[in-house]
N, C-alpha and C positions, 0 to 999 in steps of 0.2 A: 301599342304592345305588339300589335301583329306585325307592324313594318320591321320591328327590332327583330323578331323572330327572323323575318324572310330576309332579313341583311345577315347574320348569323352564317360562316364559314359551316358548309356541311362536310362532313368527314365522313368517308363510305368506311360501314361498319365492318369489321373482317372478322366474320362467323367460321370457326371450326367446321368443314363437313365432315360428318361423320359417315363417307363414301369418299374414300380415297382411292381419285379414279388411277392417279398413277402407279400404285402397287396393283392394282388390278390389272393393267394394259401389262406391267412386269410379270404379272404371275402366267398372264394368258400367254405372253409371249413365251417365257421358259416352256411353259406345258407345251406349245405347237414346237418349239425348238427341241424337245424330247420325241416327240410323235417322229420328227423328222429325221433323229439318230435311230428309232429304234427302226423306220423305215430301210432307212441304210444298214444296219445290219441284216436285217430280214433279206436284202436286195441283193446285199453282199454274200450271204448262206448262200441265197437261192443262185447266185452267178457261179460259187464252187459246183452247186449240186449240178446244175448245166453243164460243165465243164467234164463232169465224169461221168456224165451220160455223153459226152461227144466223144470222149474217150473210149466209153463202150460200146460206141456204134463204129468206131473205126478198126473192130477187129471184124474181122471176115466172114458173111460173107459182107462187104459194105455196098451201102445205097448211097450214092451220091446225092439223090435228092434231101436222104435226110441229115446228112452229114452239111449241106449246103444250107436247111433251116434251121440246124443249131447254132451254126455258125453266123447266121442274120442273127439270131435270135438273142444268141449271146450280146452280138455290137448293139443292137437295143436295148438290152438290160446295160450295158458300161454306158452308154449316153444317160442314161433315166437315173443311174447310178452319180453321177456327172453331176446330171442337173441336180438332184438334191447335196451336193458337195457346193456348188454354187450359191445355192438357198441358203445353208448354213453360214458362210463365210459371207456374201453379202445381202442379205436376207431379201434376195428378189428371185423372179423367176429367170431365168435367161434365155432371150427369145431366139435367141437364132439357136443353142442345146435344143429347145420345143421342136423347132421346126425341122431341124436334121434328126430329132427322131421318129416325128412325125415322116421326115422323108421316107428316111430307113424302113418304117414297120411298111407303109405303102408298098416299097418297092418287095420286100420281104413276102407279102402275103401274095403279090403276082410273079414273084418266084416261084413262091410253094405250090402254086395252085396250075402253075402253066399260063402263058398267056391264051394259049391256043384253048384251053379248058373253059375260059373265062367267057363271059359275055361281051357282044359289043356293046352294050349300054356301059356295064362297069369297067372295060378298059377306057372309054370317053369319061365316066365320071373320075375315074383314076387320076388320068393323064389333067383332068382340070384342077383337079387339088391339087395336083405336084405341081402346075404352072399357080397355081393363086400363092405355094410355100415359096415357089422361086422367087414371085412378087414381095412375098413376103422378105427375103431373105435379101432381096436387091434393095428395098426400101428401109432394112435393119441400118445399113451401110448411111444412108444419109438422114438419118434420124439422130438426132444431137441427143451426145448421152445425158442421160438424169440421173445416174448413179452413182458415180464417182465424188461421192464424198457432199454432193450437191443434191439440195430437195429445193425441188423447182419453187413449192408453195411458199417455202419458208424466203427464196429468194422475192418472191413477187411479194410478200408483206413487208420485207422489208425495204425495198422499194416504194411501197405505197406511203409507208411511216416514213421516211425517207420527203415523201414530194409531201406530205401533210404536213410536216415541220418546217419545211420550206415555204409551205404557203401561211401558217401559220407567225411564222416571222416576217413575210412581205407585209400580212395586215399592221403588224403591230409596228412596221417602221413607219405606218401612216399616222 
């Protein structure tokens, strides 16, 4: 009786779960893809409101210094503004947007402040981040893309399942 049992085809049972993870991943996704417009608009308000304090620092008597921080300030808010238009449209980050506004805010804050104002500890700490973003930025360039329409994991399984089938049918021609 028991050998009859353990010859017996077993057939994996297909249980309803009642956690449906992939309306879940959907819904979390919409909700950060909401967070991320309402971001842009908030970015976008706040780039007009910029824009008409630049305007009103350009009447007389004017400061060049601060007319020069709004003006950094502003190209940092349109890259930040940028990068979340990129999120949206292919839902990643994009590293070389990161690091040119990471450039920008750097070089921005030792505009505003004067180099001559500044420490020499934090001009050296400075000038090493903008060489490790260059690094960064030189190494974006030969870094094979994973985005374009291509998910690396999904490519490596099916390669695997791919050489498993393969060998799966070498055995069986023995």
């Amino acid at each position: 009786m028991m050998q009859l049992l353990k010859d017996l085809p077993v057939k994996p049972v297909k249980r309803e779960s009642w956690l449906n993870l992939g309306r879940i991943v959907q819904a979390l996704e919409l909700i950060q893809d909401l967070i991320v417009i309402s971001l842009c608009i908030g970015l976008f308000s706040f780039m007009v409101l910029q824009i008409w304090t630049m305007f009103l620092s350009l009447i007389p008597p004017i400061y060049s210094h601060t007319v020069t921080a709004d003006i950094l300030s502003l190209l940092i808010l349109v890259e930040l503004f940028r990068l979340l238009i990129i999120y949206l449209q292919e839902q990643r980050v994009s590293i070389g947007v990161a690091v040119e506004v990471s450039i920008v805010s750097v070089l921005r804050e030792m505009i505003v402040r004067g180099v001559l104002e500044t420490t020499f500890v934090q001009v050296l700490a400075a000038c090493a981040f903008l060489l490790v973003l260059g690094a960064l930025m030189v190494l974006r360039v030969w870094l094979p893309p994973t985005f374009e329409g291509i998910d690396p994991e999904q490519e490596v399984s099916k390669r695997y399942k791919k050489r498993l089938a393969q060998e799966i049918n070498s055995h069986s021609n023995f």
